[in-house]
N, C-alpha and C positions, 0 to 999 in steps of 0.2 A: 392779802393784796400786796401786789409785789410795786417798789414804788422806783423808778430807773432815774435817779441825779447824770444830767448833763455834765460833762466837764466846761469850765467856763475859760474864756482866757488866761484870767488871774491863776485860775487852779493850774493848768497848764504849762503855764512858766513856772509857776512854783517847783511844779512838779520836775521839772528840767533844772531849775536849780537845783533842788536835792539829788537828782543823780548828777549835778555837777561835781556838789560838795561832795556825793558817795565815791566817787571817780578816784579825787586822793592829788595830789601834785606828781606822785610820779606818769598816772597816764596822763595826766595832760601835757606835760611833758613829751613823751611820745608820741602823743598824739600831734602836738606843733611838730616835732620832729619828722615826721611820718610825711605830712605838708611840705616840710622845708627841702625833704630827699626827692620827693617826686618834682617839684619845684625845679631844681638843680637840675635833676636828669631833662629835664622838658626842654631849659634853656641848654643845655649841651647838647638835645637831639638837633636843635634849632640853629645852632650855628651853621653847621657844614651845609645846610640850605640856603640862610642868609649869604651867607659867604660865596656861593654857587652861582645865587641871582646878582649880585653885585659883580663878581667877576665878567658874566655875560653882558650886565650894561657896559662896559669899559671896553672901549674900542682896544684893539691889539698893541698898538704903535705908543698908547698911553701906559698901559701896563710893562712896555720896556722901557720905557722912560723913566718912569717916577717905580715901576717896581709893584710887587703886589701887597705889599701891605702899608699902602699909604691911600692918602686920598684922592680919588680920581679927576681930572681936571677936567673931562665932560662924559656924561652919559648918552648911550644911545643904542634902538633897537635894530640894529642893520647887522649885527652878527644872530640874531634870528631869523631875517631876509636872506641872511647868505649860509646858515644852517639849512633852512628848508629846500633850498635849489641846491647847493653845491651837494649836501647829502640825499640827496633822493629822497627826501622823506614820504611824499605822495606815494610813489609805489612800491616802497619799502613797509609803508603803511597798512599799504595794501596786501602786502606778501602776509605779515601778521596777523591781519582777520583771515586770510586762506588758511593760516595755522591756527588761531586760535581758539575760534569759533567752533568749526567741528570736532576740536579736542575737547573741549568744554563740553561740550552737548556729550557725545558720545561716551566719556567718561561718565558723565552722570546718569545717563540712561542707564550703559553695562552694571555699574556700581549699584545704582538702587534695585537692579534687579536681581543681583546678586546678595546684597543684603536685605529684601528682603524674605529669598529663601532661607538664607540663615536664622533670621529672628524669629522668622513665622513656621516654619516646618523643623520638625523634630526627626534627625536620622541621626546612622552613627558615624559618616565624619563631618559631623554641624561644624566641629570647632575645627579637625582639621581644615576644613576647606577656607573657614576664617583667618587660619594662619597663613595658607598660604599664600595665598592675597595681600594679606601685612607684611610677610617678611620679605617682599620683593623693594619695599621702602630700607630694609635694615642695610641693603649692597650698595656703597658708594657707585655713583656714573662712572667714575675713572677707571673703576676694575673691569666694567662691563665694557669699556668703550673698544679692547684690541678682539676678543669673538665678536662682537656687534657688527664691527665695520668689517669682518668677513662677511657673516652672513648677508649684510646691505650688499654686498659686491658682487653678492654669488644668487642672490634670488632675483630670475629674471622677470618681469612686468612687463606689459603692454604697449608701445612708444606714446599712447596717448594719458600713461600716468607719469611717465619719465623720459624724456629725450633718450637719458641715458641707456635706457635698457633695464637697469636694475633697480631697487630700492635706496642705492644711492645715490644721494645731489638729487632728490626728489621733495615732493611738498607733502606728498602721501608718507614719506618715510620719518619726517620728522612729525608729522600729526601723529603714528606708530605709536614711537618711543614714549612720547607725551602724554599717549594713552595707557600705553605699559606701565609707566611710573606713578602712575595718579591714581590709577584704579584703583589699589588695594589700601589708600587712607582714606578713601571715596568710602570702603566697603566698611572700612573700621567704625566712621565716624557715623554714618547713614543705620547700620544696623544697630549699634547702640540707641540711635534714636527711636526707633522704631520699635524698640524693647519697651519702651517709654507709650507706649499707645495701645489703649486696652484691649488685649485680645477677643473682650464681646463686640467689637465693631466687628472685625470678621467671624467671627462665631457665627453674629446676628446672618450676616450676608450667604453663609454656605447654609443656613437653614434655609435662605429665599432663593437656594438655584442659583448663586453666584458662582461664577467660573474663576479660577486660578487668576486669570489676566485680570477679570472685573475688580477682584479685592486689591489688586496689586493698581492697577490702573485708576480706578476709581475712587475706590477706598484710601487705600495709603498713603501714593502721593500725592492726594491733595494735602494732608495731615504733615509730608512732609516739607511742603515748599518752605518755612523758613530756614531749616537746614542747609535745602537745597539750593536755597537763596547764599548763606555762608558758605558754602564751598563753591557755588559758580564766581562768588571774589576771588577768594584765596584760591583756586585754578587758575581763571584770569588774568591773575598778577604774576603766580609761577609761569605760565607758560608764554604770556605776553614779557616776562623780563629774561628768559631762558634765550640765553649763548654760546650753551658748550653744544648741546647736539645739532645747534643751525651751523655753530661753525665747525664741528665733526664730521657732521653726516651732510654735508654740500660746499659742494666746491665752485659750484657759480655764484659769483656775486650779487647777480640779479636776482635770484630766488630765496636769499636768503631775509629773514627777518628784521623791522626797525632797528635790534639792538644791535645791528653789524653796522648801522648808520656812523655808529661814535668811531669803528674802525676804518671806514671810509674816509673820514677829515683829518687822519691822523697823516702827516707826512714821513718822509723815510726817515730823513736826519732832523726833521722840527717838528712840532707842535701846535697850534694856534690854540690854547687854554681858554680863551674866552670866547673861541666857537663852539669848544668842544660844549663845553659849560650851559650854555645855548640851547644845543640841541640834545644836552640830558633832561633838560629843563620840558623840552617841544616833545621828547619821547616820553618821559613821566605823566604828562595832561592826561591823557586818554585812563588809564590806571586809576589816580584819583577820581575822574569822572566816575568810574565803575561802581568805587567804593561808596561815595556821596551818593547817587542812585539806589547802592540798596545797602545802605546803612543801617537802617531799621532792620531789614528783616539780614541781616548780618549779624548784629547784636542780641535778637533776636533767638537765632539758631543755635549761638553761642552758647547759651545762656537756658533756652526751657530741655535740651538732653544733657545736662546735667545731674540732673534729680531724679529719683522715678519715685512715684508714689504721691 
């Protein structure tokens, strides 16, 4: 007769004492220390945001008065009021979900279906084709940027996807690029997971008549929405704070995305810092929104294709 003792609270603690005591002074030690570093970094991530919002309450005419690091002699939200109108932000807002939305979808569509031929079918260039997909991350934009902006000049389009005629100063052109560059850590990250998910799921499914698309459709991604949940953030954020190919690849100011907003309030020979401030502030909301939404399945995705087994 096998007889199974509960642990009780008293045993419990005890117990956690003794691995306190086994612990030793040096890791506990470390272990405050370890607290006290991240500690530190938290408050020094935390300033240049404190500092940001504070600047934006602080009318202009006060901050050349008294200066920026003294105390402000009144607050107030009218450089938000005059961030949202003087910068366009409505349809500059708007220009951004025109970019970001179907770069986002469309990256993850191409990607998982690419990674999932890699994970799941066995040929002989599995891993070339894995590579090449990855090493299109390893090229800095700046080297690609002088043949790019040929090629955008020179391939001609439809007038109803570009006034201009070509793939440059287009909305199709920067959704492109956005796709070009995303796709192959789309593919890295997505197929590693997917290594992670027992092959008798699809086994089971091509015994019952499953088709190619079914296992991949039905099968997989559902398996893999919390991934897919972590990378439609971190896409969302790259390609919702991306500057260099909106102000690359387009030359009308009207079509280019919110984050040309901050170069819009910028004057020839001045400044106004507590507008700018403002509406770094009004363009970052949407972004945090994203992340707070899917948090969970963010941490999530992070987190279970790391392991396999």
């Amino acid at each position: 007769m096998t007889v199974i003792v509960q642990p009780t609270a008293d045993t419990a603690g005890a117990a956690r004492a003794d691995q306190s005591r086994l612990r030793g002074p040096g890791q506990h030690r470390a272990h405050v220390g370890a607290h006290v570093f991240v500690l530190v970094l938290a408050v020094l991530w935390l300033i240049p945001l404190v500092w940001t919002i504070y600047v934006s309450l602080r009318p202009q005419s006060d901050t050349i008065q008294r200066g920026y690091f003294s105390l402000a002699h009144s607050l107030t939200f009218s450089n938000y009021t005059d961030a949202w109108t003087q910068g366009q932000l409505p349809h500059l807002f708007w220009n951004t979900v025109k970019i970001t939305v179907p770069a986002v979808i469309v990256t993850l569509f191409l990607a998982s279906v690419v990674a999932f031929v890699v994970a799941r079918f066995s040929f002989r260039f599995n891993l070339i084709v894995l590579l090449l997909f990855t090493a299109g991350n390893l090229l800095p934009q700046q080297v690609l940027l002088a043949p790019l902006f040929k090629i955008y000049t020179n391939v001609d389009v439809p007038d109803w996807i570009s006034s201009s005629g070509t793939l440059f100063d287009s909305t199709i052109g920067v959704i492109a690029i956005n796709i070009a560059f995303q796709t192959g850590f789309c593919v890295f990250v997505l197929s590693n997971f997917m290594r992670t998910i027992p092959e008798e799921i699809t086994e089971s499914a091509l015994l019952d008549g499953a088709s190619v698309w079914t296992q991949y459709w039905k099968l997989t991604l559902p398996l893999c929405r919390p991934a897919l949940a972590a990378l439609a953030t971190l896409l969302t954020t790259w390609i919702y704070n991306d500057f260099f190919w909106a102000l690359s690849l387009m030359s009308t100011g009207t079509k280019r995305p919110i984050t040309s907003a901050l170069q819009n309030l910028q004057g020839q020979f001045s400044q106004n810092d507590n507008l700018l401030s403002a509406c770094a502030l009004i363009i970052a909301v949407p972004v945090l929104v994203v992340y707070f939404v899917l948090q969970r399945q963010f941490i999530a995705g992070l987190t279970l294709g790391s392991t396999k087994g």
